[in-house]
N, C-alpha and C positions, 0 to 999 in steps of 0.2 A: 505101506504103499502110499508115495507121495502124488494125487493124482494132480497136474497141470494144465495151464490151459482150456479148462473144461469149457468156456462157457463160447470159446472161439472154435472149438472142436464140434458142438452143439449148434453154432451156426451154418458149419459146413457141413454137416451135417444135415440140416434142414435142406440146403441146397442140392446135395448129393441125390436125398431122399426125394425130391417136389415138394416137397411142405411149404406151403403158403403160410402158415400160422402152426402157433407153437401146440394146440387145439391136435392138428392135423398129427403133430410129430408124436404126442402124446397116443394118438388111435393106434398108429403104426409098430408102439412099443409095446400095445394092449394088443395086438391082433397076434404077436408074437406071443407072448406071456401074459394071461388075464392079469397076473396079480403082480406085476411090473411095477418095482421103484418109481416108476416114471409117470407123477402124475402131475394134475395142469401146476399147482403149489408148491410145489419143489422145484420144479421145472423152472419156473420163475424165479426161484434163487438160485438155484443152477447157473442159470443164464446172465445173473447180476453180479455171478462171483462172489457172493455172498454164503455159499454153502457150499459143499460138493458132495456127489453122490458115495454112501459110505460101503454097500454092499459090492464086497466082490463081483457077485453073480448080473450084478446088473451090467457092469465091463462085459462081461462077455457076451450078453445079451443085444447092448449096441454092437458088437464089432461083428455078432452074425446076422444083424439087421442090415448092415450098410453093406455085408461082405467080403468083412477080413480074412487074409488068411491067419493073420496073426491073433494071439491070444486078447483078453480083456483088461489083464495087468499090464500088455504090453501098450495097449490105448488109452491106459490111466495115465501111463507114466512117460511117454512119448512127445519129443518135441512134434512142436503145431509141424512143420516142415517136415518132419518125416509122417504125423498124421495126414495133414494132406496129399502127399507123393502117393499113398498106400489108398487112398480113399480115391482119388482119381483113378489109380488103375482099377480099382473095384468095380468104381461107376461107370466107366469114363468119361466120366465129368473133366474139363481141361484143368489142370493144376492152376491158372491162374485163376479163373472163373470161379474154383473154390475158395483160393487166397484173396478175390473183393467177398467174397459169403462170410468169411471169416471173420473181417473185420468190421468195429462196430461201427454203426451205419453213421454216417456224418452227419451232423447238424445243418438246419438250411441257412443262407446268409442271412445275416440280420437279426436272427432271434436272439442275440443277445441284449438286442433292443427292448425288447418286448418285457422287462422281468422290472419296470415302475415299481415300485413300493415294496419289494419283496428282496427283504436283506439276506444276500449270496445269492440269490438268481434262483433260476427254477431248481437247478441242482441242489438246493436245501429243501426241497419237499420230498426226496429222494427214500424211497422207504414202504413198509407195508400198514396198509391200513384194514381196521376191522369196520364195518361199513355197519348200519342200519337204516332202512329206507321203511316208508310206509305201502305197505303193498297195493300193487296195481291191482291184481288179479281179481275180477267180480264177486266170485269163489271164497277169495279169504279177506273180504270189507276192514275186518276189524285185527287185523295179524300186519306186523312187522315183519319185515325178509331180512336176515342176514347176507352181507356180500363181503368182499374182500379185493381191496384195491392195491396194486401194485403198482408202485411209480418209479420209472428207472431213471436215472441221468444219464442224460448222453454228452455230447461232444457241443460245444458252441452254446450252453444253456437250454437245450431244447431235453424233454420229458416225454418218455414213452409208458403210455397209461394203460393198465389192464386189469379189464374187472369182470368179476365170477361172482356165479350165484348158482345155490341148487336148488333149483324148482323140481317138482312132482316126473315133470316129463324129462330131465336130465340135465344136466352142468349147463348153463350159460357163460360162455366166455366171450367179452367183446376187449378189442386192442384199438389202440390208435394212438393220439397226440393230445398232450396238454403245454396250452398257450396261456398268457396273463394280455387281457385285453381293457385297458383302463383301470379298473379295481376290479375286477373279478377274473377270478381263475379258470379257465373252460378247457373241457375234456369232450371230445367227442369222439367215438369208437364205436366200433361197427362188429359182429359176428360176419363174417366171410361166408360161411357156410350155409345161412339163412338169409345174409343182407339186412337185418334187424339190428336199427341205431340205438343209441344212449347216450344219452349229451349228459353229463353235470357240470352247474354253474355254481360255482361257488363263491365265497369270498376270501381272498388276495390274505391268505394269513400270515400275522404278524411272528418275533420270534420269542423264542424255541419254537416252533412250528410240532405243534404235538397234535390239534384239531382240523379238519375241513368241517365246512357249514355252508351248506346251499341245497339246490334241487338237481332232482334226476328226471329228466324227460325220456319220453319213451310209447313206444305202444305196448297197449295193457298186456301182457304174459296172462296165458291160459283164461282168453275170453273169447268170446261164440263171436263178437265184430273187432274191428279195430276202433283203439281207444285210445287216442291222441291221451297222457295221461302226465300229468306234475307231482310228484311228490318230494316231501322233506326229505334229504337224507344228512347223515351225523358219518362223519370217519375219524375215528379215533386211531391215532399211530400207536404201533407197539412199537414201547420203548426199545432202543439198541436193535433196530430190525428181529425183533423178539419174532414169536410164532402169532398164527392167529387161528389154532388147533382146538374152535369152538365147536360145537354143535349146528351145521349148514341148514339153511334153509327158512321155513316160518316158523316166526314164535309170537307165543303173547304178549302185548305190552306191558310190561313192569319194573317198578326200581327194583326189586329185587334181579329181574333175568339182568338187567344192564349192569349192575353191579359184578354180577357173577360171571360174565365176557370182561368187564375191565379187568378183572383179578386176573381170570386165563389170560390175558395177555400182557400180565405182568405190572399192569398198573391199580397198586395199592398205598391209597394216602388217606387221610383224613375227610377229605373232601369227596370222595370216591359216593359219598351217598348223595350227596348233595346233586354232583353231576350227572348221576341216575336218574333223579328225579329232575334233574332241570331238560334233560333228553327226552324222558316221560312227555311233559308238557310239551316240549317241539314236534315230538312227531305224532303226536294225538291227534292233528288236524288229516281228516282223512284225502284221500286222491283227489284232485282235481283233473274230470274229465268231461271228454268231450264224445258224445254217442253221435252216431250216425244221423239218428231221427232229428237233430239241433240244426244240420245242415241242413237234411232236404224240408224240412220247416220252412227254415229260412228262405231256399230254393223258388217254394210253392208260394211263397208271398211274394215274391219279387217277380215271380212269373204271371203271377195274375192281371 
């Protein structure tokens, strides 16, 4: 079964569906099926054209979500044009209004402008990355969190950024835009579902583009106030859009754990220890934040 189209059928899908976010589309696959193909990770290659979904059972699992009458083989392997005609009558969603869902969203003018010192434009950051940040969480002071960054390339230079982490209390997933502003690279992306931002700054990397190096702002995950908070974070590419099928969530600082995510992600060289510990040392420095009590201090002085 040669399946086509997939990642265009997926966005009409979202439309067909109300799905805001790919987040949303993924609940909707799980409320059908707990243990559904269909999760935030794949999903995301899915959608870049860079994989496709390999189980039968999950064709058939979209086509009774959006309500086909036809089979799941016949939605693998079905032109966009006859998927969409068959999904509008389903929905009735208008067949055109699928056919702009469908397509991938356009670039805004002028960002081709925007990609200064960065040889082939934003579309060479294009790729997935395995992330390490110093955790925010009051809870865990001295733990690193794993994340995973997903950068798509769009149309006219412009990058679509999405980034996951699994905290205690569930999957964090924020989406949005990355822009090259001067020499540094900025991602800002938002959770829809809670309204909780996350900006990373990084620096404008040069080529083979295999590293990001900058900070992630944000407020503190799983603290009793809000914590304006900065941390280091490191995103290593897996090479050839390789996998990033580590172990989610917190872990201990060590060359040894960092060595052992390069490897799962395919990168093994001589150097591989060295860069574990030189990771070590950058993200040692713990959170930079900002508590409540520093404002209204300030407040009470200035009031007096």
């Amino acid at each position: 079964m040669l399946a086509t189209d997939i990642p265009a059928k997926l966005r009409a899908t979202m439309a067909a569906l109300g799905c805001r976010t790919r987040k949303e589309l993924v609940a909707r696959f799980r409320a059908r099926n707990p243990r559904t193909a269909c999760d935030i990770d794949p999903l995301h290659k899915w959608m870049q054209g860079r994989a496709t979904p390999r189980l039968a059972g999950f064709y058939d699992e979209w086509a009774a979500l959006i309500g086909l009458t036809k089979p799941g083989a016949w939605l693998a392997t079905c032109t966009l044009d006859a998927f969409l005609a068959e999904t509008s009558a389903s929905s009735g969603f208008d067949d055109s209004t699928l056919r702009r869902s469908a397509a991938p969203r356009p670039g805004r003018a002028g960002a081709s402008a925007a990609t200064h010192g960065l040889l082939g434009g934003l579309a060479s950051l294009g790729g997935t990355y395995l992330c390490w940040s110093r955790a925010s969480s009051p809870h865990h002071p001295d733990r690193v969190i794993r994340g995973t960054l997903e950068l798509e390339a769009g149309r006219d230079d412009t990058l679509r950024a999405i980034y996951s982490e699994h905290l205690p209390s569930g999957v964090l997933v924020v989406e949005g835009r990355a822009a090259i502003s001067g020499r540094t690279l900025n991602m800002e992306m938002v959770d829809p579902d809670s309204g909780l931002k996350l900006v990373i700054v990084a620096h404008v990397p040069g080529p083979p583009v295999s590293v990001l190096c900058g900070l992630c702002l944000s407020t503190a995950a799983l603290a009793s106030e809000a914590l304006p908070s900065a941390t280091a974070l490191l995103a290593v590419r897996a090479p050839g859009g390789g996998s990033t099928n580590v172990p989610k969530g917190y872990m201990r600082l060590s060359a040894s754990a960092i060595s052992a995510d390069l490897a799962a992600i395919g990168i093994k060289m001589p150097s591989s220890d060295a860069v574990a510990a030189r990771a070590v040392s950058f993200l040692s420095t713990p959170a930079l934040q900002v508590p409540r009590a520093v404002q209204s201090d300030f407040a009470f002085d200035l009031a007096s």
